[in-house]
N, C-alpha and C positions, 0 to 999 in steps of 0.2 A: 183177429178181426171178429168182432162182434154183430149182426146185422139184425137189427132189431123189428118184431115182428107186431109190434100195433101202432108204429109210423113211421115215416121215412126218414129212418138215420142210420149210419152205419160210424162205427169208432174203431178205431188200430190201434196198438200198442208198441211203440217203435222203442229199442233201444240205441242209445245213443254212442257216443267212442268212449264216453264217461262211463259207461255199465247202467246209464239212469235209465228207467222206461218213462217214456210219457206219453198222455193220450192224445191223440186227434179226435176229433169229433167230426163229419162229417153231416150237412142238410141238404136239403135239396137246392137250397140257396145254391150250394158247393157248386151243385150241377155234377161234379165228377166226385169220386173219392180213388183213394191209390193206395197199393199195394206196393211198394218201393221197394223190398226183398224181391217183389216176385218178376216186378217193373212192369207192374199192370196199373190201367187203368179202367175205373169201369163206371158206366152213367146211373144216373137212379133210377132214369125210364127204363132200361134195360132190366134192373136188378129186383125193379117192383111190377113190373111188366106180368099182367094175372094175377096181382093179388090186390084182396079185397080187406083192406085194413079196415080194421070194426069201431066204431065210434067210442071214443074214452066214456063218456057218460054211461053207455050202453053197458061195458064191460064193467063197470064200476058197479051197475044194477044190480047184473049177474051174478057176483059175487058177496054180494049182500043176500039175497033170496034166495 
């Protein structure tokens, strides 16, 4: 599980009965994303709940100066 830390998306990587992996992508659209090994479920309000995602332009600045 991957949970990405300048906007709200979270991705899994499930293997299937084949040996394939493949990604999920989760948004907030989702509303929910799932852990299916774990047989969780979890919200984005929950999982972004206090944090203060920094504006793509802003962080783009940053990185240049």
């Amino acid at each position: 599980m991957l949970i990405n830390t300048h906007k709200e998306r979270v991705e899994t990587f499930r293997r299937g009965e084949d040996g394939v992996w493949t990604l999920q992508s989760y948004t907030p659209m989702d509303g929910m994303f799932e852990l299916n090994s774990l047989r969780f479920q979890g919200s984005f309000e929950a999982l972004y709940e206090d944090v203060v995602l920094e504006d793509e332009t802003a962080s783009a600045e940053d990185s240049v100066g």
